[in-house]
C-alpha positions as CSV (number, residue, x, y, z in Angstrom):
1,X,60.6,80.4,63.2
2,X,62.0,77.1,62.5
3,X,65.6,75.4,63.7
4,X,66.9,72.2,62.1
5,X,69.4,70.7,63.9
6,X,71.2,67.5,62.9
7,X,74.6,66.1,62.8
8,X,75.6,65.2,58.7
9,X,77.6,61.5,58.9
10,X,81.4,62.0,58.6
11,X,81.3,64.4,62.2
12,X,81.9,63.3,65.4
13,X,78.9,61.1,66.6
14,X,78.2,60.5,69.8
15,X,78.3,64.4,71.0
16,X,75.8,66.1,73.4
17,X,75.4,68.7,71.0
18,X,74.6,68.9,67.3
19,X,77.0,69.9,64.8
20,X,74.6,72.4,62.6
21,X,71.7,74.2,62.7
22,X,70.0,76.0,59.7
23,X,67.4,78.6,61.4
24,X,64.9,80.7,59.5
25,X,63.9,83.9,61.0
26,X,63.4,87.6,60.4
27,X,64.8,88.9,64.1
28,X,68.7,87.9,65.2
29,X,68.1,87.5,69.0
30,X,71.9,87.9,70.8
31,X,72.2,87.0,74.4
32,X,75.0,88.0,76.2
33,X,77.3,86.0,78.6
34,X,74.9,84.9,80.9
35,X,76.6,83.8,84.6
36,X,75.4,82.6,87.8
37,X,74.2,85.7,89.1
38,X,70.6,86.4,90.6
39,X,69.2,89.4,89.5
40,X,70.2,91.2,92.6
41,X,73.5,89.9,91.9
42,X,73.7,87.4,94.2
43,X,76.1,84.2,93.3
44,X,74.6,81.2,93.0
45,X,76.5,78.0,93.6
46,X,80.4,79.4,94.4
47,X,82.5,77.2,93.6
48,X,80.3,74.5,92.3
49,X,80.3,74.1,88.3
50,X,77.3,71.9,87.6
51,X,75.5,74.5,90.0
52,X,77.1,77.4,88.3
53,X,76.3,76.0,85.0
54,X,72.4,75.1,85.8
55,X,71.6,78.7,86.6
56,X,73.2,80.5,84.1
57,X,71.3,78.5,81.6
58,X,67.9,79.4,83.2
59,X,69.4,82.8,83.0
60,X,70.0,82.6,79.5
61,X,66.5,80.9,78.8
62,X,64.9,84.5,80.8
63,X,67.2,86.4,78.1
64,X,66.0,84.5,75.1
65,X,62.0,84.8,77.0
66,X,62.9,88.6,77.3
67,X,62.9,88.5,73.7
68,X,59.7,86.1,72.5
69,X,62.5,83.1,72.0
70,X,62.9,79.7,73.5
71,X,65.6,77.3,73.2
72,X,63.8,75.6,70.2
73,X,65.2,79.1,68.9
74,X,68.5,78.8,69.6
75,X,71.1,78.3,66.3
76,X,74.6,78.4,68.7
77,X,75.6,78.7,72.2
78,X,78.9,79.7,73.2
79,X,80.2,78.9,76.3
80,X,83.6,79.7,78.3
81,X,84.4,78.1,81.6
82,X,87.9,78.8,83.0
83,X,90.2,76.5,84.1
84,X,89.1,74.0,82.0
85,X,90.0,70.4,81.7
86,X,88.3,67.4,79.8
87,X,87.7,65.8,83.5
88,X,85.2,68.4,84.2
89,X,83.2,67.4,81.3
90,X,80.8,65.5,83.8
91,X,80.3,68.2,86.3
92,X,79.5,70.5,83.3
93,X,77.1,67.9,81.5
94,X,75.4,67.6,84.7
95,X,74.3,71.1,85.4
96,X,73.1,70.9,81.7
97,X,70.8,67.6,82.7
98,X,69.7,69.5,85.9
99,X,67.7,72.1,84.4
100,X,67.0,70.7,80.6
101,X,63.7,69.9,81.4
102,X,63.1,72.9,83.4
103,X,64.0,75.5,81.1
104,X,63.1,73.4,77.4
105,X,66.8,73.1,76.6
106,X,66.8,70.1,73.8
107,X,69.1,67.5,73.7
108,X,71.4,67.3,72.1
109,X,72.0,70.5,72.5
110,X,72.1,73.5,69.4
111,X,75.4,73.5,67.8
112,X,77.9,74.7,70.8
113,X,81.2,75.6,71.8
114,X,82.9,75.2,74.8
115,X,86.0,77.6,75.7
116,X,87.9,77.3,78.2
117,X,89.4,80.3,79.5
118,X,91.9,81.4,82.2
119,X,89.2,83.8,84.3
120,X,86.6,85.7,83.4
121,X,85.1,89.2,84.7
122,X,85.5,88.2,88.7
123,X,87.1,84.9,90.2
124,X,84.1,83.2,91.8
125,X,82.3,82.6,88.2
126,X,83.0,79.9,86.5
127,X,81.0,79.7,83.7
128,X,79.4,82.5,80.7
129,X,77.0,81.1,78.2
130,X,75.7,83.2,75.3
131,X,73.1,81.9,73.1
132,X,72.2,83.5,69.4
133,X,68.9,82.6,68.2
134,X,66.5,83.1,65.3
135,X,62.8,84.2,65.4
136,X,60.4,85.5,63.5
């Protein structure tokens, strides 16, 4: 499987993530909203975003290892975290720099979106990141 990721000039530069990705691949890997949650269920980090954000990304990366994929895999990432506002863009960047190394997340990161939401499924989680990937 290959991903190419790069930013064409004319988009927004700097950004932590890259605008496009062209992935080649014969198996769509999907990876649902991915929270905070140990496998028992138990919340990790309440109330702290960067904390909250660092484990569901090594959630996500067991999802995509479920299914023979890394993050080298990874074409998009959605990602929703309520109550959103621009000055929690450090807190948020920083649970991503916590575990990048840990789990093989590149940076920049895959083409991403961040959405901010009002709540999601239960009020102590702030955070749900999906990832779709391609492999072969």
């Amino acid at each position: 499987m290959s991903v190419q990721r790069f930013t064409p000039e004319g988009l927004l530069q700097p950004a932590p993530y890259h605008h496009v990705a062209v992935g080649t691949g014969s198996r769509h890997v999907h990876v649902s909203g991915q929270t905070s949650s140990l496998a028992d269920g138990t919340p990790v980090a309440p109330g702290d975003l960067s904390g909250q954000v660092a484990q569901a990304l090594r959630n996500t990366a067991r999802g995509l290892a479920g299914a023979g994929a890394t993050f080298e895999d990874v074409v998009r990432l959605t990602v929703y975290v309520t109550q959103w506002k621009p000055e929690k863009m450090g807190a948020f960047m920083a649970g991503v720099e916590s575990v990048a190394d840990e789990i093989g997340l590149p940076q920049p990161l895959p083409p991403a979106s961040l959405i901010g939401v009002d709540c999601l499924f239960d009020p102590g989680v702030l955070v749900e990141i999906e990832a779709t990937a391609l492999v072969d």
